[in-house]
PDB file as gemmi writes it, atoms N, CA and C in Angstrom:
CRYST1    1.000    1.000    1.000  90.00  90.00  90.00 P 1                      
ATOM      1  N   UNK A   1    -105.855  14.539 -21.542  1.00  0.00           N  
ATOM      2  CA  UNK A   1    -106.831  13.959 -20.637  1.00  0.00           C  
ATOM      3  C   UNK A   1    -106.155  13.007 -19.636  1.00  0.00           C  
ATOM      4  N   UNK A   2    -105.023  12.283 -19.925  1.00  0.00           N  
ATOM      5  CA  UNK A   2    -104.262  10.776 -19.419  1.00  0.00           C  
ATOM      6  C   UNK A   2    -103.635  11.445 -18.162  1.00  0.00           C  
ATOM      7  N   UNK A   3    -103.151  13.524 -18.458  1.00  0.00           N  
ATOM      8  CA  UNK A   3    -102.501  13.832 -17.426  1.00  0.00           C  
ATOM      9  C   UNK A   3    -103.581  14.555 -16.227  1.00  0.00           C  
ATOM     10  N   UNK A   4    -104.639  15.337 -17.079  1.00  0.00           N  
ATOM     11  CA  UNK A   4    -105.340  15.467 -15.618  1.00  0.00           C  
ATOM     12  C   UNK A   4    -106.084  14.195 -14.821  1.00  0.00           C  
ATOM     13  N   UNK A   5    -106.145  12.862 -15.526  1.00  0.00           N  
ATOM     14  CA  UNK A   5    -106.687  11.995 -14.299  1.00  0.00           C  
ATOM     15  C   UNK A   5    -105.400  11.434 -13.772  1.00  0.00           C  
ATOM     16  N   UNK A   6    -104.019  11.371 -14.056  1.00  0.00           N  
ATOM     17  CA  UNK A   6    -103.495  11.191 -13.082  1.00  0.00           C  
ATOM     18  C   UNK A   6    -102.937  12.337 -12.082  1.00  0.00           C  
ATOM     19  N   UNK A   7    -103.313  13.608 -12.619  1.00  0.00           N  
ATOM     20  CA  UNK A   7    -102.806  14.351 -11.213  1.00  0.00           C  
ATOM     21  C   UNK A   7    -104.245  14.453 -10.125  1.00  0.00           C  
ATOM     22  N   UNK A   8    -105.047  13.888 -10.877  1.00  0.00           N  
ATOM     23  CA  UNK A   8    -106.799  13.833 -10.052  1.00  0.00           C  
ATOM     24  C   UNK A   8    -105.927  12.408  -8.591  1.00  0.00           C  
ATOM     25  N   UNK A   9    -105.515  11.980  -9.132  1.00  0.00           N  
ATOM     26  CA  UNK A   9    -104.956  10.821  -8.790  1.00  0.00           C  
ATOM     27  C   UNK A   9    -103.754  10.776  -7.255  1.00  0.00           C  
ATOM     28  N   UNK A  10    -103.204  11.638  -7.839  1.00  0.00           N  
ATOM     29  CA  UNK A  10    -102.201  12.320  -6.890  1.00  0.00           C  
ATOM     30  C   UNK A  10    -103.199  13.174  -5.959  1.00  0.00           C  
ATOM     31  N   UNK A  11    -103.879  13.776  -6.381  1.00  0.00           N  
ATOM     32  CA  UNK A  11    -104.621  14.838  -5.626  1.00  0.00           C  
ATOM     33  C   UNK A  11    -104.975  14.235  -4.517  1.00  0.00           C  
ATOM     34  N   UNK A  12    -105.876  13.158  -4.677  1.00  0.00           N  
ATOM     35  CA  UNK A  12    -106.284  11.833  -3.754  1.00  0.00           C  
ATOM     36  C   UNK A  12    -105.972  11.890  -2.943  1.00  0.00           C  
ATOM     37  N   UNK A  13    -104.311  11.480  -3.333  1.00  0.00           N  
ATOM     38  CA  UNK A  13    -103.480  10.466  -2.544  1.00  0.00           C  
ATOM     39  C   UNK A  13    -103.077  11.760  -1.219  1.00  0.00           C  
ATOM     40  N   UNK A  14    -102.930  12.874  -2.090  1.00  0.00           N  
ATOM     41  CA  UNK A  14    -102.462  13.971  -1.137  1.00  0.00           C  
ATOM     42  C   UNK A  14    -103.053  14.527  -0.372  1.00  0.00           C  
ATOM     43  N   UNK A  15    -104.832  14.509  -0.618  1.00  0.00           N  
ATOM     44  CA  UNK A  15    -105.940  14.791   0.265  1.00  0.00           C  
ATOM     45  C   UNK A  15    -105.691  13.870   1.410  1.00  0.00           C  
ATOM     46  N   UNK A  16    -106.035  12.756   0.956  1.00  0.00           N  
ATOM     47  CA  UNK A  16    -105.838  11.542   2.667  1.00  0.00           C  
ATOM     48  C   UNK A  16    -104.727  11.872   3.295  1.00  0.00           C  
ATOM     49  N   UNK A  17    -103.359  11.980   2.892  1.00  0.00           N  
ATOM     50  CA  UNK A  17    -102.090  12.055   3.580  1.00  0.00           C  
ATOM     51  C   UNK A  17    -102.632  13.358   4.469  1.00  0.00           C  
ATOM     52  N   UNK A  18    -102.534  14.471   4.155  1.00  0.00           N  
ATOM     53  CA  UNK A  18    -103.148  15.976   4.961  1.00  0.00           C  
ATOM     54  C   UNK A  18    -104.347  15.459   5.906  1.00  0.00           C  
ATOM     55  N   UNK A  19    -105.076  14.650   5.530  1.00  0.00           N  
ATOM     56  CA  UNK A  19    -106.397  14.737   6.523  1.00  0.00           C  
ATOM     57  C   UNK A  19    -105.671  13.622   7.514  1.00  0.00           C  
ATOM     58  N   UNK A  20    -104.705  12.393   7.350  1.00  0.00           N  
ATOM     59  CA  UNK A  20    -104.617  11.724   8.687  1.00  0.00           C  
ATOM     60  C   UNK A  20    -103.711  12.475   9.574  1.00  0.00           C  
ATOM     61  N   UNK A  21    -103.266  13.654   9.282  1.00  0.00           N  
ATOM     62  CA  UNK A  21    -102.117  14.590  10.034  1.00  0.00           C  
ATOM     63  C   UNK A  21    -102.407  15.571  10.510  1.00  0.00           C  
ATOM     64  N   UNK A  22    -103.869  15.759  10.015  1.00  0.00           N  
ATOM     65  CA  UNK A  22    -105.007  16.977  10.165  1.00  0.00           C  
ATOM     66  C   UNK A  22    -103.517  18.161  10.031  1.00  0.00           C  
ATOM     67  N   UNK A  23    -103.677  17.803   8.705  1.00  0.00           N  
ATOM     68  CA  UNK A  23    -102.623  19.132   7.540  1.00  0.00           C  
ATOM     69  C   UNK A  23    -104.087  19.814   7.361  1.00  0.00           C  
ATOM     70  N   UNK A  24    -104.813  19.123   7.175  1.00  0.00           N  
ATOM     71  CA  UNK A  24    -105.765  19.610   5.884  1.00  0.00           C  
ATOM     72  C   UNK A  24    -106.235  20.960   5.853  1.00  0.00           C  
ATOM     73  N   UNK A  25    -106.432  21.775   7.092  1.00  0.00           N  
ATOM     74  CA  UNK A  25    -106.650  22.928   7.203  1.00  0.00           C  
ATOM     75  C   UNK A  25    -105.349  23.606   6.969  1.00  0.00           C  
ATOM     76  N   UNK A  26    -104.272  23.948   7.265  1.00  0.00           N  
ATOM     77  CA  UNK A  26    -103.029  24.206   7.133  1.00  0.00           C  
ATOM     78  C   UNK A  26    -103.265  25.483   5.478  1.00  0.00           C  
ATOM     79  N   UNK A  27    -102.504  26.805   5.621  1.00  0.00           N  
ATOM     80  CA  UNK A  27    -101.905  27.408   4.541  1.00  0.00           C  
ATOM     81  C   UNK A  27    -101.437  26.920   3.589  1.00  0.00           C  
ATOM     82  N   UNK A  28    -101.000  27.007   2.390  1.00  0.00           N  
ATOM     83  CA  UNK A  28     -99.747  26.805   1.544  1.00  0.00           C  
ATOM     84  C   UNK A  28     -98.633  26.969   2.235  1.00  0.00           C  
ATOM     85  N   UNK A  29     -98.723  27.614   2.626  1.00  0.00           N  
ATOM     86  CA  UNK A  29     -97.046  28.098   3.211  1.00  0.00           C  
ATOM     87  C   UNK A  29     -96.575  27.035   4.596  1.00  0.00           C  
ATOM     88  N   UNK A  30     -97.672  26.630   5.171  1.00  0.00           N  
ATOM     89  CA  UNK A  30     -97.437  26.171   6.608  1.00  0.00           C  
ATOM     90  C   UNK A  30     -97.069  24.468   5.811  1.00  0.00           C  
ATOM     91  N   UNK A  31     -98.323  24.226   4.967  1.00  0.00           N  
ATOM     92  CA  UNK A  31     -98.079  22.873   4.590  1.00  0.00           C  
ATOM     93  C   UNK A  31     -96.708  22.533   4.085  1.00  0.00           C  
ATOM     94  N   UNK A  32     -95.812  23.778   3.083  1.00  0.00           N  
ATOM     95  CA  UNK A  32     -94.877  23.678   2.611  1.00  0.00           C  
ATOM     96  C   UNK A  32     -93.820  23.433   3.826  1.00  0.00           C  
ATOM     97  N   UNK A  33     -94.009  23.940   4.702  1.00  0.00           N  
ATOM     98  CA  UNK A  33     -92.657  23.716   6.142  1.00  0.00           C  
ATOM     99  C   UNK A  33     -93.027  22.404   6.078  1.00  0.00           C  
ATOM    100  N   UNK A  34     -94.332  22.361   6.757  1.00  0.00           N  
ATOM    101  CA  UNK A  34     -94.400  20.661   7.333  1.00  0.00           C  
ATOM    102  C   UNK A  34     -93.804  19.785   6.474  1.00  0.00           C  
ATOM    103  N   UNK A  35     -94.188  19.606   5.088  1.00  0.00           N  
ATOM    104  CA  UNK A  35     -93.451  19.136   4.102  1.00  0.00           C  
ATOM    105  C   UNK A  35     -91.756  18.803   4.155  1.00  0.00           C  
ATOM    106  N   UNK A  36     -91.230  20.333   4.156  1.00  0.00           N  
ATOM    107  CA  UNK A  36     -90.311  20.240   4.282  1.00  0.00           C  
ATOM    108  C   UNK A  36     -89.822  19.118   5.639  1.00  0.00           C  
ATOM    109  N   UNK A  37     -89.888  19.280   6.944  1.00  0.00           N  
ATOM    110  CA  UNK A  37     -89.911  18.564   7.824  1.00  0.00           C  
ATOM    111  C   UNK A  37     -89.924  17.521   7.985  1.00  0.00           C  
ATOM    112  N   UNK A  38     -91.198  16.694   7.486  1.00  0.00           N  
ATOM    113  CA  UNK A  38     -90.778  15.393   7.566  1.00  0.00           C  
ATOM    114  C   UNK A  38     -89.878  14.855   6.402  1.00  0.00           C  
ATOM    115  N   UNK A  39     -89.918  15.511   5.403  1.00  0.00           N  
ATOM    116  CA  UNK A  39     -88.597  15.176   4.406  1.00  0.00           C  
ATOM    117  C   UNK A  39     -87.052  14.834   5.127  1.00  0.00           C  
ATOM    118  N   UNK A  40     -87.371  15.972   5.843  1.00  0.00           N  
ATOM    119  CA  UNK A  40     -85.982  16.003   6.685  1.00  0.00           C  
ATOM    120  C   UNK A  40     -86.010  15.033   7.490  1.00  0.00           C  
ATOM    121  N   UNK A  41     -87.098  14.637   8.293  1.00  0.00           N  
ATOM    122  CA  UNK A  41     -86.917  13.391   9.464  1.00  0.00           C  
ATOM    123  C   UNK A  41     -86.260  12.342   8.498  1.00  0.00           C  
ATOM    124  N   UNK A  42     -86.892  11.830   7.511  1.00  0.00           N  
ATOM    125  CA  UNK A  42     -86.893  10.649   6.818  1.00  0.00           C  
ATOM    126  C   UNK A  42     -85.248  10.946   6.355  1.00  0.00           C  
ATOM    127  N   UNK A  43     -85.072  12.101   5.823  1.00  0.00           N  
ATOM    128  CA  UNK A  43     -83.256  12.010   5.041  1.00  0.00           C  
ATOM    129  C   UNK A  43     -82.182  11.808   6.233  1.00  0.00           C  
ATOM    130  N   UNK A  44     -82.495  12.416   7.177  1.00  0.00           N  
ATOM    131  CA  UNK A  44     -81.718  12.228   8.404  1.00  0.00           C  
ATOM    132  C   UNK A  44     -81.697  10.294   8.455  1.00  0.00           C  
ATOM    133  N   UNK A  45     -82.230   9.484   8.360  1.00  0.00           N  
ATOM    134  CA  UNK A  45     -81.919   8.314   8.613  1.00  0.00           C  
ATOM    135  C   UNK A  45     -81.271   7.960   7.943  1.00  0.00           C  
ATOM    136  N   UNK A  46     -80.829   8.131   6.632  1.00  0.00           N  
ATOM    137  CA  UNK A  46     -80.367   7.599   5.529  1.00  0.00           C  
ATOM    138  C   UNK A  46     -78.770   8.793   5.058  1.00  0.00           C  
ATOM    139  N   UNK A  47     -78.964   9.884   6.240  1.00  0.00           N  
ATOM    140  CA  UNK A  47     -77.533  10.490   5.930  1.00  0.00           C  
ATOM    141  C   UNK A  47     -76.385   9.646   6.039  1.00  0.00           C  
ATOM    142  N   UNK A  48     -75.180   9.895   5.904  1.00  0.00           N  
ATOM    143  CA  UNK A  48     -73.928   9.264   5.712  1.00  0.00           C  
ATOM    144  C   UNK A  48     -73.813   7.970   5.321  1.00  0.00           C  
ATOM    145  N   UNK A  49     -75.037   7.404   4.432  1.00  0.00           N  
ATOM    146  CA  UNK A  49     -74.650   6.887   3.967  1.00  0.00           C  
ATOM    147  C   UNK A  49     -74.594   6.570   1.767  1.00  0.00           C  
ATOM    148  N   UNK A  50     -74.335   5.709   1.870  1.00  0.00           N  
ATOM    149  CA  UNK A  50     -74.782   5.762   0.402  1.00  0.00           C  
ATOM    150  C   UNK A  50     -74.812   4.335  -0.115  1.00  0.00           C  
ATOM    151  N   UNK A  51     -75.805   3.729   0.431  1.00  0.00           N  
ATOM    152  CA  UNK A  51     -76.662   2.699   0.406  1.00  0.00           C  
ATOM    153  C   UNK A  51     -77.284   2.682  -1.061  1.00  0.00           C  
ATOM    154  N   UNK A  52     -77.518   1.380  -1.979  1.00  0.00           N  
ATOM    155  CA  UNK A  52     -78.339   1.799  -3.232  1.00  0.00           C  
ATOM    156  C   UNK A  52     -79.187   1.561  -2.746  1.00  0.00           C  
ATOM    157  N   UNK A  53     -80.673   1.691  -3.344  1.00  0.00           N  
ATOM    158  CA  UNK A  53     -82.082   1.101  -3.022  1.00  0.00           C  
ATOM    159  C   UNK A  53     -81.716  -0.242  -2.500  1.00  0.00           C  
ATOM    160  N   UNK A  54     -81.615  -1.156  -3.229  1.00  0.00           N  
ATOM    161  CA  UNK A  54     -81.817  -2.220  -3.401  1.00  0.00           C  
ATOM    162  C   UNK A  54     -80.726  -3.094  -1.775  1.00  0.00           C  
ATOM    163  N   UNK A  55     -80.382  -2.031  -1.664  1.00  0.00           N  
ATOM    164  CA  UNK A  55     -79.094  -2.687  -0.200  1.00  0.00           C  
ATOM    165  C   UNK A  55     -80.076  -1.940   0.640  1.00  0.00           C  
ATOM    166  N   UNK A  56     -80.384  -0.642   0.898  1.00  0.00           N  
ATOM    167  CA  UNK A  56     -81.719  -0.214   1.964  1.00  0.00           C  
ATOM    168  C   UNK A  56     -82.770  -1.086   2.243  1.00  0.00           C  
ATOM    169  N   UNK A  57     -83.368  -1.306   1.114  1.00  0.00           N  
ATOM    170  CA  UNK A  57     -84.527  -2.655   0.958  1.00  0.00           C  
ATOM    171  C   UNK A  57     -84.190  -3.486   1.863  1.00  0.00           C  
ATOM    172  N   UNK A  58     -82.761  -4.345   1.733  1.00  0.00           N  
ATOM    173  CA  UNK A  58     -82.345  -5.427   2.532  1.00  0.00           C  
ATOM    174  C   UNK A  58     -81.782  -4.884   4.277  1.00  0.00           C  
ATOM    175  N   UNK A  59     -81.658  -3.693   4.173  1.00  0.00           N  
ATOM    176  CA  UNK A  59     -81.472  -2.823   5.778  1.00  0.00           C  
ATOM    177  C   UNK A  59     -82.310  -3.137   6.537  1.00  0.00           C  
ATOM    178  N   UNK A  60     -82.977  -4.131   7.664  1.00  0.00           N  
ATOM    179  CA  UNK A  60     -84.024  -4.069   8.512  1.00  0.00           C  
ATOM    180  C   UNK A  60     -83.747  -3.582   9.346  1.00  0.00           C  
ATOM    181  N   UNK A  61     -83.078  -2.693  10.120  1.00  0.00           N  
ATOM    182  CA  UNK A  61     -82.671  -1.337  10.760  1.00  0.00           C  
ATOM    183  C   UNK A  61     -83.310  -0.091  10.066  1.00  0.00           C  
ATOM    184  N   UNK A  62     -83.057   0.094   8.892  1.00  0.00           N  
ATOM    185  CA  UNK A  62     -83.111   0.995   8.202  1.00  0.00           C  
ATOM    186  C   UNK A  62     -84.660   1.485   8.104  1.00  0.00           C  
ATOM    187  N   UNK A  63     -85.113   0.122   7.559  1.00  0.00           N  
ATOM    188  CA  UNK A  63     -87.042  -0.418   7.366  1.00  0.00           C  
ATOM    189  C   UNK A  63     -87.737   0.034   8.447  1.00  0.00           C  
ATOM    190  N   UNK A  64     -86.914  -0.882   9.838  1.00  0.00           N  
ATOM    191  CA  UNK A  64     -87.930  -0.313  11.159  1.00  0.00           C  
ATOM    192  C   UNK A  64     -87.555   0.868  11.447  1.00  0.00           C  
ATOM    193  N   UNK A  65     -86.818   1.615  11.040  1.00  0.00           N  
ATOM    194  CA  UNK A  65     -86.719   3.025  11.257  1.00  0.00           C  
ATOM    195  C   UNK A  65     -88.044   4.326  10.291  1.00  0.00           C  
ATOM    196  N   UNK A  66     -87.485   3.565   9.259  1.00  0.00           N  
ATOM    197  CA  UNK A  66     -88.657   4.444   8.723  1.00  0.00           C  
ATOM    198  C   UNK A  66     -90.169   4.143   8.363  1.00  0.00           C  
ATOM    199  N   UNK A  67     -90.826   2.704   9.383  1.00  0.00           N  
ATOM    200  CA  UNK A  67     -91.565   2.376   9.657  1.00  0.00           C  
ATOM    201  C   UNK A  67     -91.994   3.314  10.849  1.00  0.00           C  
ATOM    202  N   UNK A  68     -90.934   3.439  11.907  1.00  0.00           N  
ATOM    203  CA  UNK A  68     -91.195   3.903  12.921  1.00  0.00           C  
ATOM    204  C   UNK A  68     -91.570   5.262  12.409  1.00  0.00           C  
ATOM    205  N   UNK A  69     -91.205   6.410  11.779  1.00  0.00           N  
ATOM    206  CA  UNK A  69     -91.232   7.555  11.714  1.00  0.00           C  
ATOM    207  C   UNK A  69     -92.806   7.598  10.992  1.00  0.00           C  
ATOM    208  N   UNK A  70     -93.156   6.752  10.044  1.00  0.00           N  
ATOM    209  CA  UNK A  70     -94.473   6.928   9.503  1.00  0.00           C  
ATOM    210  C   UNK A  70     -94.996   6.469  10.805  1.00  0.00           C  
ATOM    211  N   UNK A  71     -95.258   5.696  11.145  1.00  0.00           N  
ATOM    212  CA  UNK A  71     -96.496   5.339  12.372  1.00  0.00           C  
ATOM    213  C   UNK A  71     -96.211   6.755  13.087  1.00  0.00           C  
ATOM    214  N   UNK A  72     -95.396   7.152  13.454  1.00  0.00           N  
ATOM    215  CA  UNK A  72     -95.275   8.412  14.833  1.00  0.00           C  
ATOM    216  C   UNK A  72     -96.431   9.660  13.948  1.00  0.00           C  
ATOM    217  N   UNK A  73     -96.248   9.566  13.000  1.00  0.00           N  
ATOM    218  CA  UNK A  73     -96.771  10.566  12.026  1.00  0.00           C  
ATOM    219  C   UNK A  73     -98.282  10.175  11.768  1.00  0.00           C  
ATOM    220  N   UNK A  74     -98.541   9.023  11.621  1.00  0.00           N  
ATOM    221  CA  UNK A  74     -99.957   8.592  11.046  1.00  0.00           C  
ATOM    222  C   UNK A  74    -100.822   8.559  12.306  1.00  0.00           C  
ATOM    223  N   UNK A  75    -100.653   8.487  13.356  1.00  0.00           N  
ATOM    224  CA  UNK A  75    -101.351   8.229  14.985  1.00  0.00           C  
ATOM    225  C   UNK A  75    -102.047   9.435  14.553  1.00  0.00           C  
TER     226      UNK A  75                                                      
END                                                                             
């Protein structure tokens, strides 16, 4: 029971994300690119290096970068 209310949970979270991107109509297959995609925007900032969390955290370059990429996305 503990695991279907937290994937009810996730479900949520994943409904709103699709509807502010108007994913929500979108295939399986199409959502899976987009997916893929912004994965990629976001890893591209953080290539060459190898930063732990905890030194990214303290990156405010790093922060307003991938601040910037969610807002471009959430508009």
């Amino acid at each position: 029971m503990l695991q279907y209310l937290n994937m009810k949970k996730y479900e949520k979270h994943i409904k709103k994300y699709l509807k502010e991107r108007r994913w929500d109509n979108l295939r399986p297959a199409d959502l899976a690119k987009s997916i893929s995609i912004e994965a990629t925007e976001l890893l591209e900032i953080f290539q060459w290096t190898n930063q732990s969390l905890k030194d990214v955290k303290k990156d405010k370059e790093k922060i307003k970068l991938v601040k910037k990429e969610h807002r471009m996305k959430g508009e």
